[in-house]
mmCIF file of the N, C-alpha and C atoms, coordinates in Angstrom:
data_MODEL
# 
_entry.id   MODEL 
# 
loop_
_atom_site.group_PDB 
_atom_site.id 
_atom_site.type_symbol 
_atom_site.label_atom_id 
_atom_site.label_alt_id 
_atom_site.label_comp_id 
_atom_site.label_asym_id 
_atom_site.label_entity_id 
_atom_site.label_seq_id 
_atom_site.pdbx_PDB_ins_code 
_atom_site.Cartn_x 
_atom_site.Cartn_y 
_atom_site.Cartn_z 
_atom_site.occupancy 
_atom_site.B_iso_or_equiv 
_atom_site.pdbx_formal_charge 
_atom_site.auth_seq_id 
_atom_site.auth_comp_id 
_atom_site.auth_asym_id 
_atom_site.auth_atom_id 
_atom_site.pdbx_PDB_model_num 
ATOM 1   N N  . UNK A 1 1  ? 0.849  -1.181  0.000   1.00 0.00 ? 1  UNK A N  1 
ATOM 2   C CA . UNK A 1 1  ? 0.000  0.000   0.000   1.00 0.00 ? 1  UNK A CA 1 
ATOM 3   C C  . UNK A 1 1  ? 0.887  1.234   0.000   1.00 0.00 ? 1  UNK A C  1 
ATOM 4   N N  . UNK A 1 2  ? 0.197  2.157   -0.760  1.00 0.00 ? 2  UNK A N  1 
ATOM 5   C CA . UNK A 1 2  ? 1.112  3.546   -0.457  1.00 0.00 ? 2  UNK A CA 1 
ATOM 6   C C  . UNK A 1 2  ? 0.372  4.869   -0.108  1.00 0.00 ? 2  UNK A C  1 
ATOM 7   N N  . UNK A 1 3  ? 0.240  5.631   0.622   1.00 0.00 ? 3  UNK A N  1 
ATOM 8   C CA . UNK A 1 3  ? -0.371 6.780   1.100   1.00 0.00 ? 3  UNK A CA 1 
ATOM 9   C C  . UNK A 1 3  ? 0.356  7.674   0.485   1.00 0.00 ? 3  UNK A C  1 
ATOM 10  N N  . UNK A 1 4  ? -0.338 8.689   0.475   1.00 0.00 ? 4  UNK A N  1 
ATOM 11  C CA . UNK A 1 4  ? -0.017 10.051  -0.082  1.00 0.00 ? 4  UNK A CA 1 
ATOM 12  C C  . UNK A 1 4  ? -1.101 11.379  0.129   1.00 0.00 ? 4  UNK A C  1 
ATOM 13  N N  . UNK A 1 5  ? -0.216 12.233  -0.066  1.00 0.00 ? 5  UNK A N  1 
ATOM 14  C CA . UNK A 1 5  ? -1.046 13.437  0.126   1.00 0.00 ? 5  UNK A CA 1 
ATOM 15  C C  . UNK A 1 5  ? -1.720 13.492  1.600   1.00 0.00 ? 5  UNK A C  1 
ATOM 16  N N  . UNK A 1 6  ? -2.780 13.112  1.719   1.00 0.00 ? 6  UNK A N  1 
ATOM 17  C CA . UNK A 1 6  ? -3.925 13.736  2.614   1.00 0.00 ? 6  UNK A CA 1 
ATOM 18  C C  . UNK A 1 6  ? -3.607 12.082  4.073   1.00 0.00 ? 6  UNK A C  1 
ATOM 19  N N  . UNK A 1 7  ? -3.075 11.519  3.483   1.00 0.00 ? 7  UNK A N  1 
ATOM 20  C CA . UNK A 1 7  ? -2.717 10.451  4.380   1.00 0.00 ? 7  UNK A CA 1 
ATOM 21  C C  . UNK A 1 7  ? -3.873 8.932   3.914   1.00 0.00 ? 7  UNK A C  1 
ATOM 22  N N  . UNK A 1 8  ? -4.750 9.094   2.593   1.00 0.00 ? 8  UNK A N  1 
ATOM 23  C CA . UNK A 1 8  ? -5.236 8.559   1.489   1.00 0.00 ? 8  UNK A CA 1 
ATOM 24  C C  . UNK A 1 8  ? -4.646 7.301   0.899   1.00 0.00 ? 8  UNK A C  1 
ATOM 25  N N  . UNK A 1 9  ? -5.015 5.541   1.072   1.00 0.00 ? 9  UNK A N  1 
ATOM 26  C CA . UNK A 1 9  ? -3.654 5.002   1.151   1.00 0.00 ? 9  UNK A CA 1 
ATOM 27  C C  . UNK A 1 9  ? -4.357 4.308   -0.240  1.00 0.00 ? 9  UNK A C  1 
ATOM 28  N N  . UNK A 1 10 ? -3.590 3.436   -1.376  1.00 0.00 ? 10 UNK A N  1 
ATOM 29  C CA . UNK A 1 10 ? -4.006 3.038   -2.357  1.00 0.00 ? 10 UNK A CA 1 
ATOM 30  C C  . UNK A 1 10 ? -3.123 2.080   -3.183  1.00 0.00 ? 10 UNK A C  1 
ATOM 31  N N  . UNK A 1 11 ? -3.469 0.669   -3.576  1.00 0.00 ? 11 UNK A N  1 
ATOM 32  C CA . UNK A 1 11 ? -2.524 -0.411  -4.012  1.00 0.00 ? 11 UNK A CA 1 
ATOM 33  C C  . UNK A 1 11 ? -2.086 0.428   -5.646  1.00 0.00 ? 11 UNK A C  1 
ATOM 34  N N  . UNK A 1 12 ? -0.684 -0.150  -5.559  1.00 0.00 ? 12 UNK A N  1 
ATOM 35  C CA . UNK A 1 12 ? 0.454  0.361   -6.394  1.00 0.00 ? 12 UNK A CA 1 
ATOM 36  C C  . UNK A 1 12 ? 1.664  -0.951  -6.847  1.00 0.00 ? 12 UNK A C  1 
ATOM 37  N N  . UNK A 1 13 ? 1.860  -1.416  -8.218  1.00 0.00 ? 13 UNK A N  1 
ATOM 38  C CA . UNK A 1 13 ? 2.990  -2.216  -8.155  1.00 0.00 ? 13 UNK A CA 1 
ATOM 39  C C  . UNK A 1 13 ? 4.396  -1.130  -8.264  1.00 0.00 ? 13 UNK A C  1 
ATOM 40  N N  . UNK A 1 14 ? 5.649  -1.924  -8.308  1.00 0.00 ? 14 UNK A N  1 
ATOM 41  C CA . UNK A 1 14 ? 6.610  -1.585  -8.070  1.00 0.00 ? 14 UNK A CA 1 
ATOM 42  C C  . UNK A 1 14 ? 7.427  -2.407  -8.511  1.00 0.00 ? 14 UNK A C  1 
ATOM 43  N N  . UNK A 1 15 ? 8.566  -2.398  -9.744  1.00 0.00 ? 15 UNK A N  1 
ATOM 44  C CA . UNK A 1 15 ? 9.425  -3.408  -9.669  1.00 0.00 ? 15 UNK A CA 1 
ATOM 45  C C  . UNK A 1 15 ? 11.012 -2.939  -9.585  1.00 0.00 ? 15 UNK A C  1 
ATOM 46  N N  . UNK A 1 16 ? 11.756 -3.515  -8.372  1.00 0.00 ? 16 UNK A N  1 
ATOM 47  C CA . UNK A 1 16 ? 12.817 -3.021  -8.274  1.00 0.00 ? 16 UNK A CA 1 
ATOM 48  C C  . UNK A 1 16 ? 14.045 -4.689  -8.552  1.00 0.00 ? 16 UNK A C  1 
ATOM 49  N N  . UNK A 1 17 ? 15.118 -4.049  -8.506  1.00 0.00 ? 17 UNK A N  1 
ATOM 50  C CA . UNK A 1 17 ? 16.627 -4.925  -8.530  1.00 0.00 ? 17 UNK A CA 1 
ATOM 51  C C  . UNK A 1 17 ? 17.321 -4.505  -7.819  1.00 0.00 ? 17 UNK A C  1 
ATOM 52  N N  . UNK A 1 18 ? 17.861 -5.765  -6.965  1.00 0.00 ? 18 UNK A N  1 
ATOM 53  C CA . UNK A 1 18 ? 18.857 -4.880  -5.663  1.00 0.00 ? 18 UNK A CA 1 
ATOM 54  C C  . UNK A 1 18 ? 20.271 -6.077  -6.496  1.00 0.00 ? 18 UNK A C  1 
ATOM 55  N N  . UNK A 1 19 ? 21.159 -5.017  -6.576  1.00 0.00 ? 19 UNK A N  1 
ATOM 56  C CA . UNK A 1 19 ? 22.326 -5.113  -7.522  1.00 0.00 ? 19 UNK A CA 1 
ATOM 57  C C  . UNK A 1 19 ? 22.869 -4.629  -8.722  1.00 0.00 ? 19 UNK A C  1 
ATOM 58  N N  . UNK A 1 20 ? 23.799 -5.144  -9.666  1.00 0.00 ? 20 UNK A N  1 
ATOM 59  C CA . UNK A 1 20 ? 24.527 -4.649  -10.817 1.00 0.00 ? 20 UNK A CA 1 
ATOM 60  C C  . UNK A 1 20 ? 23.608 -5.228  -11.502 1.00 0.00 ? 20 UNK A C  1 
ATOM 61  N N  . UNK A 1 21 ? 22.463 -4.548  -12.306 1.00 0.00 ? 21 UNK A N  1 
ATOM 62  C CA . UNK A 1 21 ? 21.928 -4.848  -13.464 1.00 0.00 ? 21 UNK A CA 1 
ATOM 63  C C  . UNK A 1 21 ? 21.547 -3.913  -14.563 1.00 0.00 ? 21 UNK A C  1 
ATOM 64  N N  . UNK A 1 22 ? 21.941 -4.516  -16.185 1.00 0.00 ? 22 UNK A N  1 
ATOM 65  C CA . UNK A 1 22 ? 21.383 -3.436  -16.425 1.00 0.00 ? 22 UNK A CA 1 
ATOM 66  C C  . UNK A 1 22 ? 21.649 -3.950  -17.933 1.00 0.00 ? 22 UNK A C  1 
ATOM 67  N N  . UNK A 1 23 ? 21.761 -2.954  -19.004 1.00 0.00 ? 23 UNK A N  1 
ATOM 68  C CA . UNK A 1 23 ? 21.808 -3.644  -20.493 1.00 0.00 ? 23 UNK A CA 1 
ATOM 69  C C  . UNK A 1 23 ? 23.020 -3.698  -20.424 1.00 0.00 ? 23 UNK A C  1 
ATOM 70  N N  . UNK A 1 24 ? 23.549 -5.290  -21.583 1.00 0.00 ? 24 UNK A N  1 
ATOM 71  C CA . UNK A 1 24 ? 24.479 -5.773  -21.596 1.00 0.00 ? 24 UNK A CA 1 
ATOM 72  C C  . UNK A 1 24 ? 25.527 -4.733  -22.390 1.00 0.00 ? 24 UNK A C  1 
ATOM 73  N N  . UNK A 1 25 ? 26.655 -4.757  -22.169 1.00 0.00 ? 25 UNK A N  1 
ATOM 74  C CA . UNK A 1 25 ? 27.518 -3.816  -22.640 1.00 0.00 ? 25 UNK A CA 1 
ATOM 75  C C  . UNK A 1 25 ? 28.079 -4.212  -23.686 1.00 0.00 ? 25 UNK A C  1 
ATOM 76  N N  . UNK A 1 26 ? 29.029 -3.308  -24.411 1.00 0.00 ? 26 UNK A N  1 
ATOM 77  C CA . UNK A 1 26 ? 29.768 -3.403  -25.860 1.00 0.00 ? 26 UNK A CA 1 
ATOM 78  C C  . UNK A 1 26 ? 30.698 -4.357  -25.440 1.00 0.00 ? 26 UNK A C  1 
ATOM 79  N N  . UNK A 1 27 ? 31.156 -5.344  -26.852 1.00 0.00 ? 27 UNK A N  1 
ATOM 80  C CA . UNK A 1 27 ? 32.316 -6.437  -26.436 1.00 0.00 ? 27 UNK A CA 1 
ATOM 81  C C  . UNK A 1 27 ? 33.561 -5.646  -26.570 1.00 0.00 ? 27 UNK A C  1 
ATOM 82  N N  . UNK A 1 28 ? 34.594 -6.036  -25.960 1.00 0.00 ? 28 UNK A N  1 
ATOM 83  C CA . UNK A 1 28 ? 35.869 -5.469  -25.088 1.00 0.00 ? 28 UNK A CA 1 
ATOM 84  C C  . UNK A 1 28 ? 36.817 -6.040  -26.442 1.00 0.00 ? 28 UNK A C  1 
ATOM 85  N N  . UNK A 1 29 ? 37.818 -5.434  -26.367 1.00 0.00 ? 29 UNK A N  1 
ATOM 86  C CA . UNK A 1 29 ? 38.881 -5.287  -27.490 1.00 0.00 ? 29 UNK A CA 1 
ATOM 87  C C  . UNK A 1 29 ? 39.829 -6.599  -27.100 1.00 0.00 ? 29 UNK A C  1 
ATOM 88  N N  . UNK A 1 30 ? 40.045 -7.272  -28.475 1.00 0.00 ? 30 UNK A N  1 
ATOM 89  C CA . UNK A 1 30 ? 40.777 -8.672  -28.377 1.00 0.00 ? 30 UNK A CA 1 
ATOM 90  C C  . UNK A 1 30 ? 42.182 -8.445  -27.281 1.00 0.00 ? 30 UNK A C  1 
ATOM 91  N N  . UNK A 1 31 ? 42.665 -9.100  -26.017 1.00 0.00 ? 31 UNK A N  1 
ATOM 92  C CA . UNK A 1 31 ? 43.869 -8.793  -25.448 1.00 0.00 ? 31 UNK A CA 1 
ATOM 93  C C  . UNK A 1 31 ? 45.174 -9.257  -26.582 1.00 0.00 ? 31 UNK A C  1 
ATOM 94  N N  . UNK A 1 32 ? 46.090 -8.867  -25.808 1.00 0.00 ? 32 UNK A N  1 
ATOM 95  C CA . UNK A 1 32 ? 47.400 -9.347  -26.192 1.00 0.00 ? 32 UNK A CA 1 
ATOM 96  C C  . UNK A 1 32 ? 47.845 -10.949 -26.114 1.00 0.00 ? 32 UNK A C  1 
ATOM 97  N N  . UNK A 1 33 ? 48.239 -11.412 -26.815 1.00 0.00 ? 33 UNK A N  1 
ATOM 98  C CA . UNK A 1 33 ? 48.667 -12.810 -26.939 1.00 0.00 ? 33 UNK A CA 1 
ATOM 99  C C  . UNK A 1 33 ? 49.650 -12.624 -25.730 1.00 0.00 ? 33 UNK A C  1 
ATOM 100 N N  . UNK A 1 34 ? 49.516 -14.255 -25.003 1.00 0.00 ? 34 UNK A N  1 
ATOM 101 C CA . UNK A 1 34 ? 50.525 -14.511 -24.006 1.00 0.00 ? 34 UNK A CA 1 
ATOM 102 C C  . UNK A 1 34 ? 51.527 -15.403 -24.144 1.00 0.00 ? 34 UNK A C  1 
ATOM 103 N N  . UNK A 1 35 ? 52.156 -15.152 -23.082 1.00 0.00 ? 35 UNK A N  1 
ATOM 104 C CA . UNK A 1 35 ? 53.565 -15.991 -23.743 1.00 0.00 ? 35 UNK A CA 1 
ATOM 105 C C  . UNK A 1 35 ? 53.529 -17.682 -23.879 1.00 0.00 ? 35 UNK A C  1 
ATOM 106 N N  . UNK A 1 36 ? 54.193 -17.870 -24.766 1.00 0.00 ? 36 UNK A N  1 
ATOM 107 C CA . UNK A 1 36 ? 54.140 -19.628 -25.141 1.00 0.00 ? 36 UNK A CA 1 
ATOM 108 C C  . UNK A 1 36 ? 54.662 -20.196 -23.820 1.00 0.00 ? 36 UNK A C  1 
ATOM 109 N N  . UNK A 1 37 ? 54.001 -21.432 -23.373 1.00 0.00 ? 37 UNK A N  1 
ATOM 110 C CA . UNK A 1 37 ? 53.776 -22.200 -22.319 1.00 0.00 ? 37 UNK A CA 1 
ATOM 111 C C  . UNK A 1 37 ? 55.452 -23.097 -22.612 1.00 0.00 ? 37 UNK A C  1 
ATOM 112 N N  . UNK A 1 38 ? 55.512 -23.803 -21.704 1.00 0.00 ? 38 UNK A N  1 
ATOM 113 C CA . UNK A 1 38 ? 56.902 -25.125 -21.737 1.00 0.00 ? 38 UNK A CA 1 
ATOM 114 C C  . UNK A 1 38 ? 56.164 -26.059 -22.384 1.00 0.00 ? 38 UNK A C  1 
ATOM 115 N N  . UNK A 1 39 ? 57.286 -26.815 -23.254 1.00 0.00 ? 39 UNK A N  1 
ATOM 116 C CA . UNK A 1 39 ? 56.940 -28.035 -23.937 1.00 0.00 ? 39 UNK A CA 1 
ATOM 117 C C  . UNK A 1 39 ? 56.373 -29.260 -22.943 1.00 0.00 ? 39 UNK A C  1 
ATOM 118 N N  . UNK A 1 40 ? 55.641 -29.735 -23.159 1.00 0.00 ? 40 UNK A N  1 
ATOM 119 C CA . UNK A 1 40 ? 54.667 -31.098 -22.359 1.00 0.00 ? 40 UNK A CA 1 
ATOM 120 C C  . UNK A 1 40 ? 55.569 -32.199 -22.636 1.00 0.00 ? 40 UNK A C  1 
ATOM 121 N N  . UNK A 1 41 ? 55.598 -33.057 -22.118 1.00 0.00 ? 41 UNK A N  1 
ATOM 122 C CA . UNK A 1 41 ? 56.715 -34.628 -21.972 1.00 0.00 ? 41 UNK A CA 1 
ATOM 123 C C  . UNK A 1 41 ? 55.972 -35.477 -22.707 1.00 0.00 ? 41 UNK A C  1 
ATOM 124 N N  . UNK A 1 42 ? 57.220 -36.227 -23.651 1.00 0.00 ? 42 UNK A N  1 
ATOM 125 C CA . UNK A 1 42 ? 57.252 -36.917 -24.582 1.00 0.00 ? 42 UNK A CA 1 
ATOM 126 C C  . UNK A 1 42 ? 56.276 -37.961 -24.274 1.00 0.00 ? 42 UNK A C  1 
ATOM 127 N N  . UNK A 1 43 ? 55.599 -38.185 -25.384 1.00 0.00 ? 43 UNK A N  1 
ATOM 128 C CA . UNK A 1 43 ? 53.961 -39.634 -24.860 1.00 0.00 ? 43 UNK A CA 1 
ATOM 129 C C  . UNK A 1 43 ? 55.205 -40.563 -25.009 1.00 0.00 ? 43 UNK A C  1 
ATOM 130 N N  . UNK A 1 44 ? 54.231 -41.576 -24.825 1.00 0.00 ? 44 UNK A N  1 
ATOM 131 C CA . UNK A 1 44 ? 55.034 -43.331 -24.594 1.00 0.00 ? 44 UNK A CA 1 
ATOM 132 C C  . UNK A 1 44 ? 54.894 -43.693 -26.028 1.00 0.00 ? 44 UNK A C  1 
ATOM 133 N N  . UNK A 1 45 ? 55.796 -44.868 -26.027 1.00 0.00 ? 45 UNK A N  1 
ATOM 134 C CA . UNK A 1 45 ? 56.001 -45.544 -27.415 1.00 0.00 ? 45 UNK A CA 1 
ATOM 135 C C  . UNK A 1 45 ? 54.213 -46.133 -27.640 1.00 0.00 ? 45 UNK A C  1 
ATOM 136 N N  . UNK A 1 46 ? 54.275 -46.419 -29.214 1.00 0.00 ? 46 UNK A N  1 
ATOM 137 C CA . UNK A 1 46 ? 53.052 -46.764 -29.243 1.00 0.00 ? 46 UNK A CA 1 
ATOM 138 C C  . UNK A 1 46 ? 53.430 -48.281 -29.388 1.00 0.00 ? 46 UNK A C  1 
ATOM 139 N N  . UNK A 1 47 ? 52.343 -49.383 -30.137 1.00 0.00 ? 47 UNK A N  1 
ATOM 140 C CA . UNK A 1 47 ? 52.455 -50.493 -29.863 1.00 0.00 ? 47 UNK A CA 1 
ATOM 141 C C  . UNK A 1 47 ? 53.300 -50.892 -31.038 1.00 0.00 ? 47 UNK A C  1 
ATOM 142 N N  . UNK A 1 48 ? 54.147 -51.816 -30.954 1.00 0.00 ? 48 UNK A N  1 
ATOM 143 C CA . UNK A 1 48 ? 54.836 -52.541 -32.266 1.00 0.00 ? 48 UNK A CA 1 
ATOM 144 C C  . UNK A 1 48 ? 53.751 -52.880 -33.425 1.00 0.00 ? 48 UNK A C  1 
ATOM 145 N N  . UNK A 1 49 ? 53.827 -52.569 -34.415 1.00 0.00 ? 49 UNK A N  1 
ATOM 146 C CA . UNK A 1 49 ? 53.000 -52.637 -35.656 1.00 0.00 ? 49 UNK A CA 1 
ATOM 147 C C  . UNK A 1 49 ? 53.316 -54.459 -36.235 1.00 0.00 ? 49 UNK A C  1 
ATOM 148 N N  . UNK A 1 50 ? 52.422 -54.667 -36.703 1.00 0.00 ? 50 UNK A N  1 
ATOM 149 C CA . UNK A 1 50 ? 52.472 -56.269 -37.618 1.00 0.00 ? 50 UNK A CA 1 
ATOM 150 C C  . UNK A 1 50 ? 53.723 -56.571 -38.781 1.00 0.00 ? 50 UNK A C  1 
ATOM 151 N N  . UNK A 1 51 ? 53.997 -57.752 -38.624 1.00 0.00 ? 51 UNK A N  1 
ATOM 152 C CA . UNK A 1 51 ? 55.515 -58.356 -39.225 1.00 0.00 ? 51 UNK A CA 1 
ATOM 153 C C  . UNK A 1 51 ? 55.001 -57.763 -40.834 1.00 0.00 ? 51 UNK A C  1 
ATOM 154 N N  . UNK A 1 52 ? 56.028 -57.103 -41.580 1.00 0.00 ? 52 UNK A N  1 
ATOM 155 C CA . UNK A 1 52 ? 55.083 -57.069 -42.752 1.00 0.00 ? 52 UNK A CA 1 
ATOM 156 C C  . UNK A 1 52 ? 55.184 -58.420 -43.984 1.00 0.00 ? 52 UNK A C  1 
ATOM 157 N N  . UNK A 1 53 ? 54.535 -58.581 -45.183 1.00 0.00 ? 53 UNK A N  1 
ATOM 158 C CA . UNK A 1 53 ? 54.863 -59.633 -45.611 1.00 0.00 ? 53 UNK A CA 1 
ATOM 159 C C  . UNK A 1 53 ? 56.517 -60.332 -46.857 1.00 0.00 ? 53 UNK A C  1 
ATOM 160 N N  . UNK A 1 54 ? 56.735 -61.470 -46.975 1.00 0.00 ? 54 UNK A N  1 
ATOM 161 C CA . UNK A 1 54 ? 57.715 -61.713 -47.538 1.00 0.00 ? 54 UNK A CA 1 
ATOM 162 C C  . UNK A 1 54 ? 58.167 -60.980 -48.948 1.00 0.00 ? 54 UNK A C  1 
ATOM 163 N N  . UNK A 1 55 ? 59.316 -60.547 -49.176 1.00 0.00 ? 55 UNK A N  1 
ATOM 164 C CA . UNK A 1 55 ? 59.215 -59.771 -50.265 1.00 0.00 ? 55 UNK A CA 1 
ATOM 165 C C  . UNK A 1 55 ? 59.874 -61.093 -51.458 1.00 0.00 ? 55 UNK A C  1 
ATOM 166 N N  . UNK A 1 56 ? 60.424 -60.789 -52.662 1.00 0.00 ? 56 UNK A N  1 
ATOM 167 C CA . UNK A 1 56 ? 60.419 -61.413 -53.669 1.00 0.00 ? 56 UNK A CA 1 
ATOM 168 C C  . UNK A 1 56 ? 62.056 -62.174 -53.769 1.00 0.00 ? 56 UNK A C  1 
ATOM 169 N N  . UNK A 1 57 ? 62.002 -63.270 -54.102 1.00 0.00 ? 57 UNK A N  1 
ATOM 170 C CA . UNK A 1 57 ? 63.210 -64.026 -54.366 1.00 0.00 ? 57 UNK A CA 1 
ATOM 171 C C  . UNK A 1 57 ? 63.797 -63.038 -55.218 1.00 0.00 ? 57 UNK A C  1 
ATOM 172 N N  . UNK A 1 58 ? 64.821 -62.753 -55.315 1.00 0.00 ? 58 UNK A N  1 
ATOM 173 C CA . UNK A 1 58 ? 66.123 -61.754 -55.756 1.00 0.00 ? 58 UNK A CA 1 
ATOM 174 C C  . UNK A 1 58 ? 66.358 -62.780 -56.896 1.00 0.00 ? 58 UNK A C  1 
ATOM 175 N N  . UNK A 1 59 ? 67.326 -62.186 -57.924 1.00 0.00 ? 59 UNK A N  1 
ATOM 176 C CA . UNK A 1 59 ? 67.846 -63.011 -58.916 1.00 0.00 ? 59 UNK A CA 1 
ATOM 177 C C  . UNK A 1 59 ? 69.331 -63.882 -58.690 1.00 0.00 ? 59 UNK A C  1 
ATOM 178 N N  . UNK A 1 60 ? 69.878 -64.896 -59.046 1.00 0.00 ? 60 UNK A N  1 
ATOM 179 C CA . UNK A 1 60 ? 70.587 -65.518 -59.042 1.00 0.00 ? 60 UNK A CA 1 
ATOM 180 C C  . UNK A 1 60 ? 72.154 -64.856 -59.506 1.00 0.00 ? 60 UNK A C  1 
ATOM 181 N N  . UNK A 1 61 ? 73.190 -64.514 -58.328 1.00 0.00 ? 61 UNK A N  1 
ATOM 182 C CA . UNK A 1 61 ? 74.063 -63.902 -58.649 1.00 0.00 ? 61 UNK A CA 1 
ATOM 183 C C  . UNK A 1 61 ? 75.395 -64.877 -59.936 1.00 0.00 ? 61 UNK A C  1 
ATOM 184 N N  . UNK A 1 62 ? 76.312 -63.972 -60.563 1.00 0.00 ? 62 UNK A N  1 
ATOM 185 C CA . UNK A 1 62 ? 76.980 -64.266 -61.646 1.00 0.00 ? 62 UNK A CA 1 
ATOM 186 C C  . UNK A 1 62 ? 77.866 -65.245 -61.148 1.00 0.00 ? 62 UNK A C  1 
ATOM 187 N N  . UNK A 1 63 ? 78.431 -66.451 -61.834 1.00 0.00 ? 63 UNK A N  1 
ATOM 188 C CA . UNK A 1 63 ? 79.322 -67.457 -61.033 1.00 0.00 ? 63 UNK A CA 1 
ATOM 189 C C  . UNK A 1 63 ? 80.388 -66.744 -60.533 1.00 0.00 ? 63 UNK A C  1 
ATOM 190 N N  . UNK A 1 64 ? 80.918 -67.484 -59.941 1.00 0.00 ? 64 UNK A N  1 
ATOM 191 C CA . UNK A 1 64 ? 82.648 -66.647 -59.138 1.00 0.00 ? 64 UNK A CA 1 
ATOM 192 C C  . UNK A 1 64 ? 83.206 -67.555 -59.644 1.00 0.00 ? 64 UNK A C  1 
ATOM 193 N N  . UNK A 1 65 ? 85.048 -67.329 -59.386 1.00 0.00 ? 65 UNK A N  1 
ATOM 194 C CA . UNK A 1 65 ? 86.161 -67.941 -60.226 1.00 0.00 ? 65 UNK A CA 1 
ATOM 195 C C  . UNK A 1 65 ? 87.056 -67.967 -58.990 1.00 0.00 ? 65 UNK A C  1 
ATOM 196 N N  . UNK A 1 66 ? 87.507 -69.024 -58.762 1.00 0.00 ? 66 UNK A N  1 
ATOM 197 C CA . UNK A 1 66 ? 88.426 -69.433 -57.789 1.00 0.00 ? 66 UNK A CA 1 
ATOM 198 C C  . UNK A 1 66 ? 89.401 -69.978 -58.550 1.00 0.00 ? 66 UNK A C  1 
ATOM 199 N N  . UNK A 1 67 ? 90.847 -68.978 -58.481 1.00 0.00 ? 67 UNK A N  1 
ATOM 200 C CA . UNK A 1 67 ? 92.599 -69.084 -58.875 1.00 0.00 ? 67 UNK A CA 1 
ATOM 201 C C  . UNK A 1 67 ? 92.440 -70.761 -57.919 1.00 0.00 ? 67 UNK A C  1 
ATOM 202 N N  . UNK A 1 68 ? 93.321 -71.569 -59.502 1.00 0.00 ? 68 UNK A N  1 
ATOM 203 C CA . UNK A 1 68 ? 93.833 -72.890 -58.818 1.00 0.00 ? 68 UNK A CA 1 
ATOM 204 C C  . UNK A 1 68 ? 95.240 -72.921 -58.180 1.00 0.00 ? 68 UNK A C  1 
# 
């Protein structure tokens, strides 16, 4: 209820905010790049990969000569 004037009292809404509110503001200017971090430690070996398969019989080398 709110009175006024003559001491006359009479229903009234009201809407308040108790705090920082209000329209959202302009976006803020990109910062400065920061400095590059330390290198992170070497991962672990990974797993041994599969035998691969047989490759091709080679050709038959030229005779040799053995001094009697």
């Amino acid at each position: 209820m709110v009175s006024f004037g003559t001491g006359t009292a009479g229903p009234d809404v009201f809407e308040f905010t108790v705090g920082a509110v209000g329209p959202k503001g302009l976006k803020g200017d990109k910062g400065d790049q920061g400095i590059q971090g330390i290198q992170g430690m070497n991962g672990s070996d990974g797993a041994t990969g599969a035998q691969g398969s047989t490759g091709l019989t080679g050709a038959t080398g030229a005779s040799g000569h053995f001094p009697v």
